[in-house]
Backbone as numpy.savetxt, mean C-alpha at the origin, in Angstrom:
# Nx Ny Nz CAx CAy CAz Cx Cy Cz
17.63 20.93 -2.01 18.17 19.63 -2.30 17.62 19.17 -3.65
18.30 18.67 -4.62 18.10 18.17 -5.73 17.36 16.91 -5.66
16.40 16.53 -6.94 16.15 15.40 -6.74 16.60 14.03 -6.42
17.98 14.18 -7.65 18.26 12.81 -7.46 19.68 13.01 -5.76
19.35 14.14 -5.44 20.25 13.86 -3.89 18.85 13.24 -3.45
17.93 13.57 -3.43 16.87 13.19 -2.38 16.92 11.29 -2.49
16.82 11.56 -4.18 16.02 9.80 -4.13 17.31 8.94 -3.59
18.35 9.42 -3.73 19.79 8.63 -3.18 19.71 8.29 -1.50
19.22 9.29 -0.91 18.51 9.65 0.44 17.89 8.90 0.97
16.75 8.93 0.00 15.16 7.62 0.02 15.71 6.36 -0.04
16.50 5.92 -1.39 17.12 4.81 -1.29 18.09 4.28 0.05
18.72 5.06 0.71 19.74 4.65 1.81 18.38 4.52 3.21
17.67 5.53 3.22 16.33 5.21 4.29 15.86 4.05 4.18
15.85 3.63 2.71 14.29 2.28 2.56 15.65 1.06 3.15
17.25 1.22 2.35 17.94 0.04 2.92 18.12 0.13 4.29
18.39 1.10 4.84 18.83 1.16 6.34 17.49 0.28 7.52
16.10 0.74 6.80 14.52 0.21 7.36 14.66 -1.37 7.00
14.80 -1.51 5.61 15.02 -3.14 5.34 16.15 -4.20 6.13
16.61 -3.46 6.65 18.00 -4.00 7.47 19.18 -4.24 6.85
19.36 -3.84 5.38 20.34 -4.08 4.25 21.76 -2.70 4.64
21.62 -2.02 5.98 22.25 -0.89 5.78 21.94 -0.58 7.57
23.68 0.75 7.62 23.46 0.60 9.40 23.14 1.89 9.21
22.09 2.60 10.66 21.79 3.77 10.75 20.44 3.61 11.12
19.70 5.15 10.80 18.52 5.54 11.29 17.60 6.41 10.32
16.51 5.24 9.83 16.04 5.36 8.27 14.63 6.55 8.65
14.35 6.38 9.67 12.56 7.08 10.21 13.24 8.46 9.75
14.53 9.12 10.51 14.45 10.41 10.63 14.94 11.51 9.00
15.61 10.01 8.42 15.50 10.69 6.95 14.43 10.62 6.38
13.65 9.70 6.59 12.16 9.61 5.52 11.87 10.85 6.23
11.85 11.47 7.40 11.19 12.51 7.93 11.93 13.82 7.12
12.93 13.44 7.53 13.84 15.18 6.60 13.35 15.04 4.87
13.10 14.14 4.40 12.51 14.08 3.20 11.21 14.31 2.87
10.15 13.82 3.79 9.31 14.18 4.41 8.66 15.64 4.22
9.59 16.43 4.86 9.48 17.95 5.12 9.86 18.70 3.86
10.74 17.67 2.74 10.91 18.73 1.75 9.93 18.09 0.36
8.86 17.29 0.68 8.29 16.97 -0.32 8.74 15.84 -1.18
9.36 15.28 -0.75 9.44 14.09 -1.22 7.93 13.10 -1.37
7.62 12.92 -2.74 6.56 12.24 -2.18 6.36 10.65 -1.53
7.74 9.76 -2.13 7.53 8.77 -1.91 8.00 8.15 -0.41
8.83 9.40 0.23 9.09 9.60 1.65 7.91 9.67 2.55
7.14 10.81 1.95 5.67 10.65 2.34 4.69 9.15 2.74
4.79 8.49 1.82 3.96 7.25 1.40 4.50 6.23 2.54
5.95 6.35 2.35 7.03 5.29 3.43 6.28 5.91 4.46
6.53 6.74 5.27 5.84 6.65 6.02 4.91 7.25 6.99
3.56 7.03 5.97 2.38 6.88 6.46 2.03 5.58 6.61
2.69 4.50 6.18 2.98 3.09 6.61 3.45 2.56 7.52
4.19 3.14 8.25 4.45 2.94 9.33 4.17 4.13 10.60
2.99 5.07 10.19 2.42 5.26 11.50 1.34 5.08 11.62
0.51 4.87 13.08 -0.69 4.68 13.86 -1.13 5.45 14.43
-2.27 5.70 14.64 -3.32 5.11 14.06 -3.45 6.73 12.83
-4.83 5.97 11.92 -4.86 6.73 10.56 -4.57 8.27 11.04
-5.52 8.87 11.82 -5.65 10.41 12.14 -6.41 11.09 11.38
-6.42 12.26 11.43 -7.54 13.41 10.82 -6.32 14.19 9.32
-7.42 13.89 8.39 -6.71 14.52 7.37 -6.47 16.20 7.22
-6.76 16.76 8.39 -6.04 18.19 8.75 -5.05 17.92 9.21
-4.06 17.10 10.06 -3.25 17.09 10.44 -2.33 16.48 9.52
-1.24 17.23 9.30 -0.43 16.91 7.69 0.78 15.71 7.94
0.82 15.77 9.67 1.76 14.07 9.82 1.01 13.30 10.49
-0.20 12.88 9.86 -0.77 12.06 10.25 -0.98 10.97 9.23
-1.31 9.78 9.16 -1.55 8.95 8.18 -1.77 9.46 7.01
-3.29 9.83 7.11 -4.04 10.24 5.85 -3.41 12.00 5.30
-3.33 12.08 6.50 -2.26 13.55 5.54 -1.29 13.62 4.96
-0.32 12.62 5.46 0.95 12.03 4.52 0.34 12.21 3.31
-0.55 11.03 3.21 -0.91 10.23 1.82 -1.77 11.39 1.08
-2.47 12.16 1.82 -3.32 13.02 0.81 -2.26 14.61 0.28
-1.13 14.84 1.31 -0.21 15.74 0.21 0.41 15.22 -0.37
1.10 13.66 -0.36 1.66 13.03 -1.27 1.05 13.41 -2.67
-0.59 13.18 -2.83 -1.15 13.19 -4.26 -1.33 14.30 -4.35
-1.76 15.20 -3.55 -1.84 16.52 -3.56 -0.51 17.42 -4.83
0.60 16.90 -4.54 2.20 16.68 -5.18 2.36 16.12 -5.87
1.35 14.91 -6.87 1.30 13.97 -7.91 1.58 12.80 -8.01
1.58 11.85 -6.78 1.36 10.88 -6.47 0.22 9.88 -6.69
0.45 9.50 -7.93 -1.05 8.82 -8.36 -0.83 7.34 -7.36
-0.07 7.04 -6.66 -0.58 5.68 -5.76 -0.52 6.45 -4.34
-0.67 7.48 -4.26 -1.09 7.84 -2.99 -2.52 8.10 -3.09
-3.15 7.70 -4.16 -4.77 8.06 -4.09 -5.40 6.40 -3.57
-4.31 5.43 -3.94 -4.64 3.90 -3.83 -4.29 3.87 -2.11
-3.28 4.32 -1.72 -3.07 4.39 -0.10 -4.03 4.67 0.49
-4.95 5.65 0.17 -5.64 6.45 0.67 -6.94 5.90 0.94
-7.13 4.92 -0.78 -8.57 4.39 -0.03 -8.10 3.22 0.84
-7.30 2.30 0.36 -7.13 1.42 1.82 -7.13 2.05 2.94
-6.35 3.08 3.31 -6.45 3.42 4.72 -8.31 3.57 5.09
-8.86 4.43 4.15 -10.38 4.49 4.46 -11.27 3.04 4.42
-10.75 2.19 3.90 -10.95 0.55 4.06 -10.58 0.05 4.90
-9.63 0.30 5.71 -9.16 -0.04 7.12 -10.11 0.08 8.41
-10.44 1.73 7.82 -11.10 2.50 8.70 -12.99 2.19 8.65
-13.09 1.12 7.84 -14.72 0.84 7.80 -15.49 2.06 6.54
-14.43 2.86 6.50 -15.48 4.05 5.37 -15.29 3.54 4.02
-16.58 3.05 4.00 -16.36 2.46 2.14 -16.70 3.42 1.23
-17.29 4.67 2.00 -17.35 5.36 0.78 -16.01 6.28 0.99
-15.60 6.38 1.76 -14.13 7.37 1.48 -13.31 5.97 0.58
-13.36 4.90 0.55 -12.70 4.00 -0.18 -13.12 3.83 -1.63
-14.06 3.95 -1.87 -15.33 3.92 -3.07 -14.10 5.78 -3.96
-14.50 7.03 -3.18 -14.22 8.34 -3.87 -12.58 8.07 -4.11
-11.62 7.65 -3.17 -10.13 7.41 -3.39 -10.24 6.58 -4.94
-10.78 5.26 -4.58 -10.31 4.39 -5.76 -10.60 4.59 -7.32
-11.87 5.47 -6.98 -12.21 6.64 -8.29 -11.37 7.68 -8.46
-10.62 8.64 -7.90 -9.72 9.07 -8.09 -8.25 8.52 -8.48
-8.11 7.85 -7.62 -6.91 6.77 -8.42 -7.06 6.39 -10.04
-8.24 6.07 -9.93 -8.37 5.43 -11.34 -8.50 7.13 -12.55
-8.77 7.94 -11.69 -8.38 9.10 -12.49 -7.36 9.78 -12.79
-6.68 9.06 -12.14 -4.98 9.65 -11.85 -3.95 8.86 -12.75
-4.94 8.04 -13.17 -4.38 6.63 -14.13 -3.46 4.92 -13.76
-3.54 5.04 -12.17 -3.73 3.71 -11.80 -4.36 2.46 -11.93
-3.83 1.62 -13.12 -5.08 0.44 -13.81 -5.52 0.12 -12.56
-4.56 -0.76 -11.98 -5.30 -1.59 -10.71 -6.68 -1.05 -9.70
-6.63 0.40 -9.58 -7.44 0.97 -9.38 -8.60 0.83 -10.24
-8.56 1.27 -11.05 -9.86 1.22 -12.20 -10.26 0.16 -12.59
-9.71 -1.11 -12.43 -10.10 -2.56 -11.80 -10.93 -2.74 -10.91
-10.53 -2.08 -9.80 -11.27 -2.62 -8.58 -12.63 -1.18 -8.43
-12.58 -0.35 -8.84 -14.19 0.14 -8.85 -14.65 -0.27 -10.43
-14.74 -0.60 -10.96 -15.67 -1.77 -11.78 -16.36 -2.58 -11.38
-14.82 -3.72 -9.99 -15.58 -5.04 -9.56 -15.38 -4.20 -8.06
-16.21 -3.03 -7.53 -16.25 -2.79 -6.00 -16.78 -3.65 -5.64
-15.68 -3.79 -4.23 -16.03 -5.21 -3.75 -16.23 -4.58 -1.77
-17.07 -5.56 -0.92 -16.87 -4.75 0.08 -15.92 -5.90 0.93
-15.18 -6.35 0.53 -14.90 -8.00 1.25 -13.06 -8.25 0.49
-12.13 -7.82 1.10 -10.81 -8.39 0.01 -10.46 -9.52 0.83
-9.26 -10.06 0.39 -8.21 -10.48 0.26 -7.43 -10.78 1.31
-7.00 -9.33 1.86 -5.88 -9.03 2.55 -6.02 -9.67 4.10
-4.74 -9.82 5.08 -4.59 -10.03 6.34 -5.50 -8.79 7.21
-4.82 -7.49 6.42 -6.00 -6.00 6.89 -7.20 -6.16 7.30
-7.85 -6.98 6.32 -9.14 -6.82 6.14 -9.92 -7.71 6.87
-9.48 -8.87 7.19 -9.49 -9.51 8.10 -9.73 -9.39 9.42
-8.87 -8.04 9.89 -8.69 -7.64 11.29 -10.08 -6.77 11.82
-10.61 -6.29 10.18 -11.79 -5.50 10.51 -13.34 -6.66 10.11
-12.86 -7.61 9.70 -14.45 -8.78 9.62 -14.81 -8.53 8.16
-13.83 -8.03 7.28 -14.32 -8.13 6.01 -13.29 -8.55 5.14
-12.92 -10.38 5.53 -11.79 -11.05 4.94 -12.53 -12.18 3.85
-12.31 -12.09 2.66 -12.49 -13.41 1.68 -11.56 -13.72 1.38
-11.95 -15.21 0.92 -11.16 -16.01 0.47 -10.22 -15.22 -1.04
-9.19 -16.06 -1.20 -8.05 -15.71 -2.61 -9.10 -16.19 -4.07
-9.17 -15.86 -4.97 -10.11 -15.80 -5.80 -8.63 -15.98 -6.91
-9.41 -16.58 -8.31 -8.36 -17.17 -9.39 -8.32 -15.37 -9.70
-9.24 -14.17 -9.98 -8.92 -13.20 -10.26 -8.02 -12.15 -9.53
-7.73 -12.26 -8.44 -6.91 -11.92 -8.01 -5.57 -11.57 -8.06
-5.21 -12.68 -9.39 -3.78 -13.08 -10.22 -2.78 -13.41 -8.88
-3.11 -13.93 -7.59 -2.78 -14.97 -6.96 -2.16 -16.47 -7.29
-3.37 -17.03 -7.71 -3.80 -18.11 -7.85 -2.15 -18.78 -8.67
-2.08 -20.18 -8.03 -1.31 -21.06 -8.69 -1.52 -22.35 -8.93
-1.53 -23.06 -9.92 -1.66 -24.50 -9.80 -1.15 -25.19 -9.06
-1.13 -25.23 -7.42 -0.63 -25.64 -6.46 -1.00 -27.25 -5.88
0.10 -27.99 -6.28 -0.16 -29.16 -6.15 -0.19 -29.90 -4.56
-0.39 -28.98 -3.95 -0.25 -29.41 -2.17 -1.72 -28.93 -1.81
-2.58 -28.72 -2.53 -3.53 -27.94 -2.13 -4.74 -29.63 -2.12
-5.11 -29.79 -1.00 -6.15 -31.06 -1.35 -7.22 -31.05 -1.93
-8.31 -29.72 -2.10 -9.14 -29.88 -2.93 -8.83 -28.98 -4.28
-9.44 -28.84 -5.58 -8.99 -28.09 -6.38 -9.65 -26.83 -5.73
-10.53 -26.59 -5.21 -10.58 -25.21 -4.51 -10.03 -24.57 -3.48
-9.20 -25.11 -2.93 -8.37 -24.70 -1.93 -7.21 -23.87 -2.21
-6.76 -22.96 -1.90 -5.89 -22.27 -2.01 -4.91 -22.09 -1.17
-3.13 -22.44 -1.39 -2.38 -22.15 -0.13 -1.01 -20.98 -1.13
-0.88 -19.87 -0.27 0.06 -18.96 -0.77 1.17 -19.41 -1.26
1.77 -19.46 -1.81 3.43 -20.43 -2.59 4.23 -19.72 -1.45
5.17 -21.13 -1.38 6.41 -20.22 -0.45 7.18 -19.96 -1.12
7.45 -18.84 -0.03 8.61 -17.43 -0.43 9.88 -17.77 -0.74
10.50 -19.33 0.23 11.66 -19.33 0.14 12.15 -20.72 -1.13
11.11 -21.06 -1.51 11.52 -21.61 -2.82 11.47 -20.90 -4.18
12.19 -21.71 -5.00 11.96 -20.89 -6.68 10.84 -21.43 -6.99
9.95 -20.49 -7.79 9.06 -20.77 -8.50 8.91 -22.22 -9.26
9.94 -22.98 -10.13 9.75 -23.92 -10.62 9.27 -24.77 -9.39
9.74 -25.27 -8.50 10.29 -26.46 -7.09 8.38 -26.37 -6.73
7.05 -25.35 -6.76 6.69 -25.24 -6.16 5.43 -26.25 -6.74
């Protein structure tokens, strides 16, 4: 299969998953999957549970580690979140160094400022949730917010100006 048959493929999987399209998106990311697709790969190791053992090649972390294996420089960024999920900060610490070797800025950002504490809803679930920080590139001059340190996410369903 040619590339751009594949990514035409990928594209009809990701609409059919988004609900933009009728059908059954899992079993093409899977037939794509099998022929190396990498970004089929990435789809989904996102949507399976739990991480698994990186010998097993349909498992989370095996998705994501032949994805880069195949040249996927944001499958090295998948990779340490998943090990950030998983409490291993140093499998998160060696990913995000590799990422950043692979030439992912955002990566090479965040082992500068390693942090053991993000952001995210994720991180949260495991007891290592902080607050939204102005560096984050979050941050908005949000006029609903009552103290100036308070932070509330902008909603989704207005335009940017209205907010």
């Amino acid at each position: 299969m040619t590339n751009v048959r594949q990514d035409r493929l990928y594209d009809r999987a990701s609409a059919i998953l988004d609900g933009n399209a009728v059908g059954l998106g899992e079993p093409m990311l899977w037939h794509l999957a099998l022929r190396r697709h990498t970004e089929a790969m990435l789809a989904l190791s996102g949507r399976i549970r739990p991480a698994g053992k990186p010998a097993d090649p349909y498992s989370q972390i095996g998705l994501e580690r032949r994805a880069f294996r195949l040249g996927n420089e944001r499958a090295a960024q998948n990779l340490a979140m998943t090990h950030f999920n998983k409490r291993d900060l140093a499998g998160y610490r060696h990913w995000l160094r590799r990422a950043a070797r692979a030439g992912d800025e955002e990566a090479a950002l965040e082992v500068r400022r390693f942090e053991t504490r993000l952001p995210h809803a994720a991180a949260g679930d495991i007891g290592r949730r902080r607050p939204y920080r102005r560096s984050d590139g979050l941050w908005s001059g949000n006029r609903r917010a009552s103290k100036a340190t308070k932070w509330y996410p902008p909603d989704p369903f207005q335009p940017r100006g209205e907010q």
